[in-house]
RODREN-409489 format. One record per residue (C-alpha): residue number from 1; x, y, z; chain; residue in one letter. Coordinates in Angstrom, 2 decimals, always signed. Each point is the difference from the previous one (the first is absolute). Layout:
# residues N
@k NUM; x X; y Y; z Z; c A; r a $
...
This chain:
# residues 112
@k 1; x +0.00; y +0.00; z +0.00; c A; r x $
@k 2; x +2.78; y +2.45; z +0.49; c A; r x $
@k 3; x +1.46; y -0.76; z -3.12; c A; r x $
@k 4; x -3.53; y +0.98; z -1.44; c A; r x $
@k 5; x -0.13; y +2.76; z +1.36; c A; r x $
@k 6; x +3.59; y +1.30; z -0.73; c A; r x $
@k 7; x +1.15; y -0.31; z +3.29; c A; r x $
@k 8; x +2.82; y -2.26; z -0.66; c A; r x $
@k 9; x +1.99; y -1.26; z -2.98; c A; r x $
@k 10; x -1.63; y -2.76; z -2.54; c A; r x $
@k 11; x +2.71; y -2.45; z +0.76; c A; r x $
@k 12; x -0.78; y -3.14; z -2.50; c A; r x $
@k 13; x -3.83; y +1.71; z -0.70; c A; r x $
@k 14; x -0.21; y -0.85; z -3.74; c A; r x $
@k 15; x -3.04; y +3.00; z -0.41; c A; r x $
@k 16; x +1.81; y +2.44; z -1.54; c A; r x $
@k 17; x -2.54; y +1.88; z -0.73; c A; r x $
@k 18; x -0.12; y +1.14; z +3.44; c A; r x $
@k 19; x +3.19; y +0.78; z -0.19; c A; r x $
@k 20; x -0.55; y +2.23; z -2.91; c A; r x $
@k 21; x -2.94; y +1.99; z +1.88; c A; r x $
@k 22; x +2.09; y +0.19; z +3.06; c A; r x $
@k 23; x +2.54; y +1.72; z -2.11; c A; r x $
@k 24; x -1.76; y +2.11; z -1.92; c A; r x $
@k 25; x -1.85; y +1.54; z +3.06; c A; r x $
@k 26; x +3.91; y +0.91; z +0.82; c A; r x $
@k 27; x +0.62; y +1.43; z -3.48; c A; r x $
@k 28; x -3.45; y +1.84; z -0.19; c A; r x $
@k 29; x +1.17; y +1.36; z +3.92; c A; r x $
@k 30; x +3.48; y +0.81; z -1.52; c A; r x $
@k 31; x -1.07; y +1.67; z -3.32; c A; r x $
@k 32; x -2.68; y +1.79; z +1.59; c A; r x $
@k 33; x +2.26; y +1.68; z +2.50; c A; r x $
@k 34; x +2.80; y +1.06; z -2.75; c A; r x $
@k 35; x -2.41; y +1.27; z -2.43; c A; r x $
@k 36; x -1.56; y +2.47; z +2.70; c A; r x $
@k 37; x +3.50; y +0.80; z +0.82; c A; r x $
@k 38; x +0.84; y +0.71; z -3.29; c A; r x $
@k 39; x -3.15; y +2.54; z -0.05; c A; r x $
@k 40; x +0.85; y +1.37; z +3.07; c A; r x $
@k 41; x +3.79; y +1.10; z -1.41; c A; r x $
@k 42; x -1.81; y +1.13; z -2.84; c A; r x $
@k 43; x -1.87; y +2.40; z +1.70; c A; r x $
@k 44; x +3.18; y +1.25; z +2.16; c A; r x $
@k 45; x +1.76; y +0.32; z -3.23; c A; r x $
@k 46; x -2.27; y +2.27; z -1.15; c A; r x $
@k 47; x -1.01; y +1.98; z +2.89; c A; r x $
@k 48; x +3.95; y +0.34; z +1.64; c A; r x $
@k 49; x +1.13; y +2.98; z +1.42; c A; r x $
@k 50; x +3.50; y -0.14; z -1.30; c A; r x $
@k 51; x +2.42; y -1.73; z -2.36; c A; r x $
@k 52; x +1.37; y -2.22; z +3.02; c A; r x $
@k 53; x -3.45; y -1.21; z +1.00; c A; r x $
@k 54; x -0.82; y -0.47; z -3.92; c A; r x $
@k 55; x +2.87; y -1.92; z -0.48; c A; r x $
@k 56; x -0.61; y -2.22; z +3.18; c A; r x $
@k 57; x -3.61; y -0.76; z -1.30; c A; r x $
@k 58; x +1.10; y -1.27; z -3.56; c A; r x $
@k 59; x +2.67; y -2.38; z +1.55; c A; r x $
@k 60; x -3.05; y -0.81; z +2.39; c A; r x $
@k 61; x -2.08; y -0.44; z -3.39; c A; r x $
@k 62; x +2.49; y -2.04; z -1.87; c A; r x $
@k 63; x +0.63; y -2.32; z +2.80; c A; r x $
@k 64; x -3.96; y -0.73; z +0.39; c A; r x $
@k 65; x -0.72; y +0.00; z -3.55; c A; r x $
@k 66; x +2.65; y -3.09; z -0.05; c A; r x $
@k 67; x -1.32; y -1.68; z +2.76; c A; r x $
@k 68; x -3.92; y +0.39; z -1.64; c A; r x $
@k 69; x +1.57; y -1.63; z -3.17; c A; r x $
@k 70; x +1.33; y -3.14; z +1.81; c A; r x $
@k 71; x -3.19; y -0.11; z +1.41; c A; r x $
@k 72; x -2.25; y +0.31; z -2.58; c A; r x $
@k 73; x +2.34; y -2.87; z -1.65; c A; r x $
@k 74; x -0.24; y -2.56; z +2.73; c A; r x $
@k 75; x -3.90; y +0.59; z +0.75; c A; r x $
@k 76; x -0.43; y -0.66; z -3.83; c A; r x $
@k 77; x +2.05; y -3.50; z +0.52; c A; r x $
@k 78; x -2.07; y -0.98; z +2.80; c A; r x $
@k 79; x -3.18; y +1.42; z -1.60; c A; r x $
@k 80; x +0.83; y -2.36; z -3.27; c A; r x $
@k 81; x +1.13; y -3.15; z +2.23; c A; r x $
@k 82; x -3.71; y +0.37; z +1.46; c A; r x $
@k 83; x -1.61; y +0.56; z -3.39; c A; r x $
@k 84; x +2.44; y -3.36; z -1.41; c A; r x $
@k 85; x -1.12; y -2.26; z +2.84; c A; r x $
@k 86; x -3.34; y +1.11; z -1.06; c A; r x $
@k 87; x -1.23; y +2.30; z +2.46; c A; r x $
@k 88; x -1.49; y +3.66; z -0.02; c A; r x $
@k 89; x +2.58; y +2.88; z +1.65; c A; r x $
@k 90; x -1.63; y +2.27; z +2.08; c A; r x $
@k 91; x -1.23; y +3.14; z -0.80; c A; r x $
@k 92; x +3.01; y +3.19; z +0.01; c A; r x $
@k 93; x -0.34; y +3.66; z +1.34; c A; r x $
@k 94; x -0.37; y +2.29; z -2.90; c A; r x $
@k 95; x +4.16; y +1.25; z +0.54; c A; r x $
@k 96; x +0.31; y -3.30; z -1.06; c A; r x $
@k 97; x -2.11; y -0.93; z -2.63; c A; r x $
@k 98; x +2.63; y +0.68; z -2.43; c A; r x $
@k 99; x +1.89; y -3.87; z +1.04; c A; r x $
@k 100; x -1.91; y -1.67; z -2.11; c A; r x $
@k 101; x +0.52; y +0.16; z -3.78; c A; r x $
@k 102; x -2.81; y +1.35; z -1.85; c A; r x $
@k 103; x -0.42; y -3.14; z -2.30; c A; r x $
@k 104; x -0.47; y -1.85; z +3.58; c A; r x $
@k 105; x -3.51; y -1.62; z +1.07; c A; r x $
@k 106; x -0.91; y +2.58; z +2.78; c A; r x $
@k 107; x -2.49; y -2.52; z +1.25; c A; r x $
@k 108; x +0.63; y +0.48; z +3.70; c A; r x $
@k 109; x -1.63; y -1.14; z +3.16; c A; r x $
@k 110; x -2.59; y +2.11; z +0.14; c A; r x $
@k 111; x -1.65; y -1.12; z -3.41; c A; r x $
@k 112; x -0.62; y -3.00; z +1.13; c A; r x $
């Protein structure tokens, strides 16, 4: 049960699909959080006081833009795995709605 529930590793589980969920609730988490980074530095690049704080904010923006690329890569593995083993990903937050390709069956959970 506390595999099921993520609590501890899937040592010798053979559902991967779980697995793949577990993971992409992690990646979803993960490119979530860089992508409102990244429009957070945005903002401070616009709106800075000062060359200094302008310059601070773009590294800022550059570093989260990176990490919202890796991301967006690794939820789209984990979203494919699922849709390979045959299930449905679940649904994304509109800042991410952009991981899937456009020539990709949106079908999502909530169509069901």
């Amino acid at each position: 049960m506390q595999w099921f529930t993520g609590n501890s590793p899937a040592e010798g589980a053979t559902d991967y699909m779980l697995d793949h969920f577990l993971a992409h609730d992690l990646e979803l988490r993960s490119a979530l959080a860089a992508v409102e980074s990244e429009d957070y530095e945005r903002w401070k690049v616009k709106t800075a006081a000062n060359r200094v704080q302008r310059e601070a904010a773009e590294r800022a923006l550059a570093r989260y833009a990176d990490q919202a690329v890796k991301a967006k890569s690794e939820l789209l593995h984990h979203r494919d795995a699922i849709r390979e083993g045959g299930g449905i990903p679940p649904h994304l937050p509109s800042p991410l709605a952009d991981v899937d390709p456009p020539d990709t069956d949106t079908t999502e959970e909530n169509d069901l």
